[in-house]
C-alpha positions as CSV (number, residue, x, y, z in Angstrom):
1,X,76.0,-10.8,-16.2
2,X,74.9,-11.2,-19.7
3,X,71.4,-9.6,-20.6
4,X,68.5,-11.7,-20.0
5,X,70.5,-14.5,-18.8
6,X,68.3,-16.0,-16.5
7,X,66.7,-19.1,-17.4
8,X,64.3,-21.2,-14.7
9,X,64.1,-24.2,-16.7
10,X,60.4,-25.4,-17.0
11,X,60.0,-23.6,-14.3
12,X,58.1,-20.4,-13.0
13,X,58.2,-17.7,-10.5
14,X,54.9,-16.1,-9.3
15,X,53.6,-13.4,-7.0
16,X,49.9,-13.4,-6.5
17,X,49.6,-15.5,-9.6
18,X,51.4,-12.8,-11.5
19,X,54.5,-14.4,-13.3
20,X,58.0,-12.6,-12.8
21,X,59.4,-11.0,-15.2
22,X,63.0,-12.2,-16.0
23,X,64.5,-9.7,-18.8
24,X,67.2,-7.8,-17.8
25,X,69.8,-5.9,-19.3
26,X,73.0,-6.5,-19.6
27,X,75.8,-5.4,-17.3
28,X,79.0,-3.5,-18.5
29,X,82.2,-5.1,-16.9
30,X,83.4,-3.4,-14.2
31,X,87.1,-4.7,-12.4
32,X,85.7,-3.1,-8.9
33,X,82.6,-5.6,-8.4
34,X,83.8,-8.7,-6.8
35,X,81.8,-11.4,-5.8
36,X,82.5,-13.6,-2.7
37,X,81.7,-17.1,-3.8
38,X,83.4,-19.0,-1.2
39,X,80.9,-20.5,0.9
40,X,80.8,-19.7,5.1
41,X,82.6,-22.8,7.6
42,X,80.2,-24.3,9.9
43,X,80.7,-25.8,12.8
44,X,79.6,-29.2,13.6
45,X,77.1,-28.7,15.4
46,X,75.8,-32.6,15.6
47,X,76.7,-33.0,19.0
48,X,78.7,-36.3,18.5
């Protein structure tokens, strides 16, 4: 993930009426951190 590379948009994020902070750094690249992006099947569950 690139350093401070998230971006709301117009939009906020509070907690208690505090805003979040969003600055990060950024992370080295590293071939052993995988990321499961496919999404989980569900069942139809509508009941038709």
């Amino acid at each position: 993930m690139l350093a401070d590379g998230l971006v709301l948009n117009g939009g906020t994020i509070q907690s208690g009426g505090v805003d979040a902070g969003l600055s990060h750094t950024g992370l080295g690249h590293d071939a052993n951190h995988k990321v499961n992006w496919h999404l989980p099947q569900q069942d139809d569950q509508s009941g038709t």
